[in-house]
Each structure stands twice: as structure tokens, then as C-alpha cells.
N, C-alpha and C positions, 0 to 999 in steps of 0.2 A: 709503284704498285708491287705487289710480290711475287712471286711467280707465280704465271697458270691462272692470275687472274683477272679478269677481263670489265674492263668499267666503260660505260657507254653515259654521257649525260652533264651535268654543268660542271665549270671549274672556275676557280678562285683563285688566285695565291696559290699556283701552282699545285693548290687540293682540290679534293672532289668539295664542291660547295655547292648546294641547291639540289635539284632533284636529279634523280639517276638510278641507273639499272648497273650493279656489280654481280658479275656470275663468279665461283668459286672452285678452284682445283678439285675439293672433294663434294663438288656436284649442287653445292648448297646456293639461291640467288636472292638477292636483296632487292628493290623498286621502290624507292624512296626519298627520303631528304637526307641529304648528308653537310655537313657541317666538318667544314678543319677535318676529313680524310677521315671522319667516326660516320656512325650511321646514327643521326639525330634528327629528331621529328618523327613527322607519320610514316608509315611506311608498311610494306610486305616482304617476310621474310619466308622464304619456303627452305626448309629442312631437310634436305634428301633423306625419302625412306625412315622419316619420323614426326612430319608435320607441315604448318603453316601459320607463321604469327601475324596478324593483321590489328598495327595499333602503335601505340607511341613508344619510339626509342630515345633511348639517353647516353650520350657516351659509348657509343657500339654495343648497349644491353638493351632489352625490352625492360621499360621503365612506365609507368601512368599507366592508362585505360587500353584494355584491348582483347584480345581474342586469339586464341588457339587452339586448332581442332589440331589433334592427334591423327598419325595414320590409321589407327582402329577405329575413327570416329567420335571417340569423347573429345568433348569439348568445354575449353572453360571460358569462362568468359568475368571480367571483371579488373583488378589492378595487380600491378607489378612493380619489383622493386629487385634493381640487381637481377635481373632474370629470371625471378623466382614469382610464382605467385605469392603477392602478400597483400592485405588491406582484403575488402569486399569484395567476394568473388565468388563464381558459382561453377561447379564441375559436375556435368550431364553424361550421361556412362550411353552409349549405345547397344548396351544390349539389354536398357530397360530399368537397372540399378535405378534408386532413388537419388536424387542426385543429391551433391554436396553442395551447399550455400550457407554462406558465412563469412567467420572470418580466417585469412588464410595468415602463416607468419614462417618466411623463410621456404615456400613451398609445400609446408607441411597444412592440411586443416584443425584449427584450432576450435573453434566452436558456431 
């Protein structure tokens, strides 16, 4: 592991394999499935002081179907690709904006 950072949960092949809690030097913690020492599968990832993903990783990225509410409260919800919102997806503003639903590509909303 790298430094500072602390893992609690299965092991494999001398990896993190199957489900587990890793906390992170700069405050950041994951609870999920991990796969070959990445974070793969379902899982929660909380953000220090920017958020919380809840939903499918690929490769150590938020990948498929899933959910993140921002520390301000908007929240999107829908699919991911690369870390990025992309494919079908909906972004709900908390202070009452009309939300955005569509399609997303690279983060950005397209239509």
C-alpha cells in the first residue's frame, strides 16, 4: 500500500480482492469491492469536502450506473464513463434550478 494509507477487508494474491474499507492520506475513503489492488465493483466512495459516489467502479474510476451528491447538495444521478458523467443522466440543483436530464458526454451536458 502507499503511504498513509490504511485498508481493512479481503485479500487475494497478496491484493486487496473482494470487499473492503481503504481510508486515504488526503482524507478521502472508499467501502467496496476491490479487484487486483483497483477499486472494481459497487461500492462508496466519499470525497473529502466535495462529495459522495455511490455505484459502480471500473479500474479505480466511477464507471456504469450510479449516484453523486455534491457537498452543496446537487446531485446527479445516472451513468459514467472514465469518471466523467456520460450516457443518460440527470443533474438536480438544490437550490431549486430546473434540473438537467439527458444525455451527458465527457462530463459536459449535451442534450
Amino acid at each position: 500500500m502507499k503511504d498513509g494509507e490504511y485498508y481493512e477487508g479481503q485479500w487475494g494474491a497478496d491484493k486487496k480482492n473482494g470487499h473492503g474499507k481503504a481510508a486515504y492520506p488526503n482524507g478521502n475513503v472508499y467501502e467496496g469491492e476491490f479487484k487486483n489492488d483497483e477499486k472494481h465493483g459497487m461500492g462508496k466512495y466519499t470525497y473529502k469536502g466535495y462529495g459522495v459516489y455511490e455505484g459502480a467502479m471500473g479500474n479505480n474510476v466511477r464507471y456504469g450506473q450510479g449516484t453523486f451528491t455534491f457537498a452543496n447538495g446537487n446531485v446527479y444521478t445516472g451513468s459514467f464513463a472514465q469518471d466523467k458523467f456520460h450516457g443518460n443522466g440527470e443533474l438536480t440543483f438544490a437550490d431549486g434550478r430546473a434540473p438537467l436530464k439527458g444525455t451527458w458526454a465527457e462530463g459536459q451536458f449535451v442534450n
